[in-house]
N, C-alpha and C positions, 0 to 999 in steps of 0.2 A: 405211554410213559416215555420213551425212545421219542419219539417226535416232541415232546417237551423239552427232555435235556438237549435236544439239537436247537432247540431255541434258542436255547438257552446260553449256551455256546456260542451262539452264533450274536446273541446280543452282546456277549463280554466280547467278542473277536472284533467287533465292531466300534464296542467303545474304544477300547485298545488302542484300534485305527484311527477314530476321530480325536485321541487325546495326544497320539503321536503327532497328527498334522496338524494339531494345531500349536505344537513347542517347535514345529518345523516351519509354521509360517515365516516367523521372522527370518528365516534360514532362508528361504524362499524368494519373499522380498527384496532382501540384501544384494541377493545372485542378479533379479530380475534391473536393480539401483545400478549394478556394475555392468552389466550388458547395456543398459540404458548410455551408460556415462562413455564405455566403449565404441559406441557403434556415433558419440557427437564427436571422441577425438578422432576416428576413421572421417567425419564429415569435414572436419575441419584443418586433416593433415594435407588434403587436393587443393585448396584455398590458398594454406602459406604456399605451399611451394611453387601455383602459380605465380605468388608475389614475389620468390626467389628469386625465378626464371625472368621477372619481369626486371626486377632489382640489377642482377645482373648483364641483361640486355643493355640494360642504362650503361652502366659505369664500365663495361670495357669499352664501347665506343669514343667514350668520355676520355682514357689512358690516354689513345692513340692520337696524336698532335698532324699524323698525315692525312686524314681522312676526316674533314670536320662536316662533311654532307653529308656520310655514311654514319654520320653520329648522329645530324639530325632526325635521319630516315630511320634510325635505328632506334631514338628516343621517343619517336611518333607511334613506329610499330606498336613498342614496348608499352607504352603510357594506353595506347588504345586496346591491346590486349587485354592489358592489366584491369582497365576501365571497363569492357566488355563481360571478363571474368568476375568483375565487382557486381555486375549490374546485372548477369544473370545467377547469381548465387543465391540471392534472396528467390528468384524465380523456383529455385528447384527445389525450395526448403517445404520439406511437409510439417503440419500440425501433428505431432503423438503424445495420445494420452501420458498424462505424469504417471509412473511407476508405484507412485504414494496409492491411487487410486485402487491398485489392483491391491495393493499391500492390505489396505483397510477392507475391501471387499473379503480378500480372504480371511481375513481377521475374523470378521464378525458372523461370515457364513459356519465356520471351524466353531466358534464360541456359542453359534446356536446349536448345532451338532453335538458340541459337550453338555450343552444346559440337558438338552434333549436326553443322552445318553443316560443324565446325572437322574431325571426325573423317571428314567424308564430301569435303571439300579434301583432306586428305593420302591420303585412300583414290586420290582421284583422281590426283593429283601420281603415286604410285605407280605406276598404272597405265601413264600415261605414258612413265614409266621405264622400265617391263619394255618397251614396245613400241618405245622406241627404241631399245634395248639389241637386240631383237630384228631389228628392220632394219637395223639396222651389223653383224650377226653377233656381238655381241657377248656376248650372255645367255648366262650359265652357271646352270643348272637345278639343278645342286648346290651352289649357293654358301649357297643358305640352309638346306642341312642343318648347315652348319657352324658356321651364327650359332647355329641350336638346340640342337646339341648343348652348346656351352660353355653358352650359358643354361642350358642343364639344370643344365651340372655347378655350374654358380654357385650355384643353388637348389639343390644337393643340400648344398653348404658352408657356404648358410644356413641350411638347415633342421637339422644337423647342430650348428651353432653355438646353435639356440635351442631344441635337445633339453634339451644341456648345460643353456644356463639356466634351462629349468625343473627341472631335478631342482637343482640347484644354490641357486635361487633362491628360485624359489616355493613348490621341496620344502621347503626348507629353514623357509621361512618360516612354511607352512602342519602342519607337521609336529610332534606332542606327544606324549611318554610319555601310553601306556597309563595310567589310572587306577583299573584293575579285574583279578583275577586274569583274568579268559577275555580280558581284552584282548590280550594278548601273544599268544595264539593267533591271534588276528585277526590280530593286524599282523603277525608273522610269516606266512602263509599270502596277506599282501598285498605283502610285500615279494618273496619268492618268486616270487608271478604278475610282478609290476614287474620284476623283473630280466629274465625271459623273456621280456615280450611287448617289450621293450626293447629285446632281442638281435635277435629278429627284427624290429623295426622299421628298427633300423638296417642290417640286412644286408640285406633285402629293399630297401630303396632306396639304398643301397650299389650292388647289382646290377642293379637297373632301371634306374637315373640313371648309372651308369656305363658298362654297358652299351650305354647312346643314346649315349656319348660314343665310345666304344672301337668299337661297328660302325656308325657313322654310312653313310651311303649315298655312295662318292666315285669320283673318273675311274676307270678300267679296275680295278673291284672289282668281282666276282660275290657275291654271298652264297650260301652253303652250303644245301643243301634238307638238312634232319634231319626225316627227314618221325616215325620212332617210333623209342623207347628204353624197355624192359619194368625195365629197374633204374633209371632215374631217377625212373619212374613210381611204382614200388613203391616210392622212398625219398620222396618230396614228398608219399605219401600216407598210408603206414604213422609214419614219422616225428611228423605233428603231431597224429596220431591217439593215438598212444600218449603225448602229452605232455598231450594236452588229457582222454584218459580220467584220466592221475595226477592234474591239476589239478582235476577233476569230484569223484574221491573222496577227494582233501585235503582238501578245502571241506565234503566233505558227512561223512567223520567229525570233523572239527573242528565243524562247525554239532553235530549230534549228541551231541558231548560238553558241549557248551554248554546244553545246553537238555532233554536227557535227565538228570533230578535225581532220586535217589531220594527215595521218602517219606516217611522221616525228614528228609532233610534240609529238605521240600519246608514239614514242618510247626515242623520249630524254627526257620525262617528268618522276620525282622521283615516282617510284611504292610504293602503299601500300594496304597490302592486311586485309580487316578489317570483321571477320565473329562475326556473330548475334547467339544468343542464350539464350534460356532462363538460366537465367536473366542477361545477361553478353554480353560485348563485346571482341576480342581475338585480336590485330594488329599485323601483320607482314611483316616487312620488310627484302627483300631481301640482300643476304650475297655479297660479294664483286664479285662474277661473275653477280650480277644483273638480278638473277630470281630465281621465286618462284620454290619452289618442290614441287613434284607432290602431289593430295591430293586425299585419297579414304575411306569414310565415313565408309568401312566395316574394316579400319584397327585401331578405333577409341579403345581405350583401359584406363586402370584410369590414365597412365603415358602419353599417347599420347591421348588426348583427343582432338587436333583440327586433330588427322587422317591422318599424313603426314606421305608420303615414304617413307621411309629414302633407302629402295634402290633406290632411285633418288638419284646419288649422288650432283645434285643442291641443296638440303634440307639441307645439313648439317652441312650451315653456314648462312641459316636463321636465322636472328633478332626474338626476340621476344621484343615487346614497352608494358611497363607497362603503357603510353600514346600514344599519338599520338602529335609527335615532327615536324614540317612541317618548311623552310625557306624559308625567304619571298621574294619575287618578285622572285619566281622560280616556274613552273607548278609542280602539283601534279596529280598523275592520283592515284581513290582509286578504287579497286576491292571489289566489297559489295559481300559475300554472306551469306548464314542461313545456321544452323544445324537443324533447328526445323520446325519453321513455320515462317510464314512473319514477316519480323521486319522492322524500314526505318530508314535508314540512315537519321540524320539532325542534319544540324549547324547549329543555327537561324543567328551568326552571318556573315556564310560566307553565305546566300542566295542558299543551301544543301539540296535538300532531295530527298531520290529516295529511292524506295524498296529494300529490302533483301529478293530475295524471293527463298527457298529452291530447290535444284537441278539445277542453275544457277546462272550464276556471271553478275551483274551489275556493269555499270562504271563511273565514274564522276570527273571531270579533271576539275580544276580551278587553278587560281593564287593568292596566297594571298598578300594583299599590305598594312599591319599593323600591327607590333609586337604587342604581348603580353602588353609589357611595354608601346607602344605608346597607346594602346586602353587604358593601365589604369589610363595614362596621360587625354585619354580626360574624359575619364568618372570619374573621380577624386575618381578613387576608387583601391586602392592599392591590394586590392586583389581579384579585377573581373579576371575572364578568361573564356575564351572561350570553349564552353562544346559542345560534341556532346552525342545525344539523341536517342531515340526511339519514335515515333513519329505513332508506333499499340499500340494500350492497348494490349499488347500479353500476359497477366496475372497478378496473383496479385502483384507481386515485378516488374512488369512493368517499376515504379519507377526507381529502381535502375541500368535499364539501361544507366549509363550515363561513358562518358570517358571525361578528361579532353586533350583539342588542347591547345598548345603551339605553336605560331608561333614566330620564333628567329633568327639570322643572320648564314650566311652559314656555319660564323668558330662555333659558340654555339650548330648547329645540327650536326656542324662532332663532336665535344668533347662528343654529348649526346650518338652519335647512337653508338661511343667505348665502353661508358660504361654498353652498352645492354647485357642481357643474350641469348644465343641462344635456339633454341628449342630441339638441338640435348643434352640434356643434358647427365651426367653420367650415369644416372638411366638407359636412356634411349638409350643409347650405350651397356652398359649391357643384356638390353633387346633385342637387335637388335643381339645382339653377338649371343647371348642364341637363338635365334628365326633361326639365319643364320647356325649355328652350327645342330639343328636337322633337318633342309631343307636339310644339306645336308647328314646328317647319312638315312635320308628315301629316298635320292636319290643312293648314295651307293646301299642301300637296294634293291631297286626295279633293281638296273641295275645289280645284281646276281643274283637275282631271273630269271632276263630274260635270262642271263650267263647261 
């Protein structure tokens, strides 16, 4: 009993302490702002007064009208002194943390100290309670399954209340027609799982949370021992087993239809070749023979930086898209790949995303079936468009991988894709010239040597 009340003691001596130092921080502080602010006029009292001394130097030589050589030498001294003292001042300055720093440290260390103290007071007060409850005979052992159990059901009617809001709210908000035929397959096969895993959301804590409420623990009640039951069993098990195998191959012939493209269609669909990198996206579409040239990571240079052939001569009427320009109700097939590390391809709008994963090309072919302009008809917002993303956290400007799609009618993509630059620039013709020109003076070379 003695080693309790020394606790106990020792807890109040305690908080005491921690509620002093923390009405004494600011006190603290203030001392630590005035030491701070003392020890910069101490820095800065050696400074003027070599500028006194300098100041001085100057203008008594100046007075004297006998000695005008001793005034120069004395103006030179002074001014190179003073210059000297200027130009190592900044040399001897140290960085010191701001004073505000420690102020706020102690602050908030002191403030978890009192919270701490406050929670371990009412721990205590508590205690108290139950012990004198218990020596007057008065403690009922089941009184606090009753406070938990409403608590449960209270959280059960908010939690319930802010199910609703988000499908109401957030669904609502965050929620967009499809942009693409396979979209609709997506979002129907998502809406589907939504409604299910829904039901059972709500029903499983329905019966949990109500459950604690309805057999709570109370006076002259037994609970029931159910020790086994072979048909409950086989229903909680067979049941989400067969829901969750249809959901496995919903998904996976819907994925399948999506992405298994026969080869006609694979070759009349418009190419576009789109590579990942940090922190940037690169698009390129093919020149009027409709194929890419060739691309090899070791020919990557600061002018040729996505790496392309140029002795391929298919390369050298490759497009470069400062977006990515698509027309509608036409197949697009996009060639994803990385220079770096993984990045993913995704359009939230057109239901998009697949990896970019380096040393190989991935594919993704869809149709899109709403302009630019119509989407911003419905979304009544004149200047929505449709973005493609990065969808790895692949670094810190992660962010900024973003390219804006424009979907637009067949004659607005032939006008846009005229006014593209190519990738075979001047620069880069020069370069190829210069590169092509010593290939072949070292081939010369070697074939006289072997002459």
């Amino acid at each position: 009993m003695k080693f309790k009340l020394h606790n106990r003691f020792k807890s109040l001596l305690g908080g005491l302490l921690a509620i002093n130092l923390f009405f004494a921080a600011p006190v603290m502080a203030s001392i630590q702002d005035q030491a701070a602010d003392t020890a910069t006029v101490e820095q800065a009292a050696p400074a003027a007064t070599d500028t006194a001394a300098a100041d001085s130097a100057v203008t008594a030589p100046a007075d004297s009208a006998a000695a005008p050589a001793a005034t120069d030498s004395a103006s030179v001294s002074a001014s190179s002194t003073s210059g000297s003292t200027t130009a190592a001042a900044p040399a001897k300055e140290e960085k010191k943390i701001d004073p505000q720093v420690y102020k706020n440290l102690t602050y908030y260390i002191l403030l978890f100290l009192v919270v701490c103290t406050v929670f371990a007071v009412i721990g205590k007060v508590h205690s108290i309670y139950v012990l004198t409850k218990r020596v007057n005979g008065k403690y009922n052992p089941l009184a606090n399954n009753n406070v938990q159990a409403v608590l449960l059901l209270v959280f059960l009617v908010v939690f319930l209340g802010f199910v609703y809001y988000g499908y109401a709210v957030w669904g609502d908000w965050s929620w967009r027609p499809a942009a693409t035929e396979h979209g609709k397959d997506i979002d129907r096969m998502f809406i589907i799982t939504t409604v299910i895993i829904t039901i059972v959301l709500v029903l499983v804590h329905i019966l949990l949370l109500g459950f604690s409420f309805l057999y709570r623990m109370r006076a002259k009640r037994t609970a029931y021992f159910y020790p086994h039951n072979d048909a409950i069993e086989r229903l909680w098990t067979i049941v989400p087993a067969v829901v969750l195998t249809i959901l496995v191959l919903f998904g996976f012939f819907t994925w399948r239809s999506i992405t298994n493209i026969p080869e006609e269609l694979k070759k009349s669909a418009l190419q576009i070749e789109v590579l990942g990198e940090q922190f940037q996206w690169t698009v390129r579409y093919p020149g009027t023979d409709g194929e890419f040239g060739k691309r090899n990571y070791k020919l990557t240079t600061p002018l040729n930086s996505y790496g392309i052939d140029f002795n391929d001569k298919t390369a050298w009427d490759d497009i470069k898209g400062e977006e990515i320009v698509i027309p509608v109700n036409k197949p697009v097939r996009f060639h994803i790949l990385s220079k770096d590390i993984i990045h993913s391809f995704y359009i939230p709008d057109f239901r998009v995303q697949i990896n970019a994963v380096p040393g190989m090309t991935n594919y993704f072919q869809f149709t899109p079936t709403i302009t630019t302009d119509e989407m911003r008809d419905k979304m009544n917002d004149p200047q929505y468009n449709f973005v493609m993303l990065c969808a790895k956290i692949c670094g810190e400007s992660h962010y900024n991988m973003q390219k804006n799609v424009r979907v637009v009618t067949e004659a607005e993509y032939k006008e846009w894709l005229s006014k593209q630059g190519k990738f075979f620039t001047e620069d880069l013709q020069k370069e190829f010239a210069q590169t092509e020109g010593e290939n072949t003076a070292k081939d010369n070379r070697i074939a006289a040597s072997l002459n």
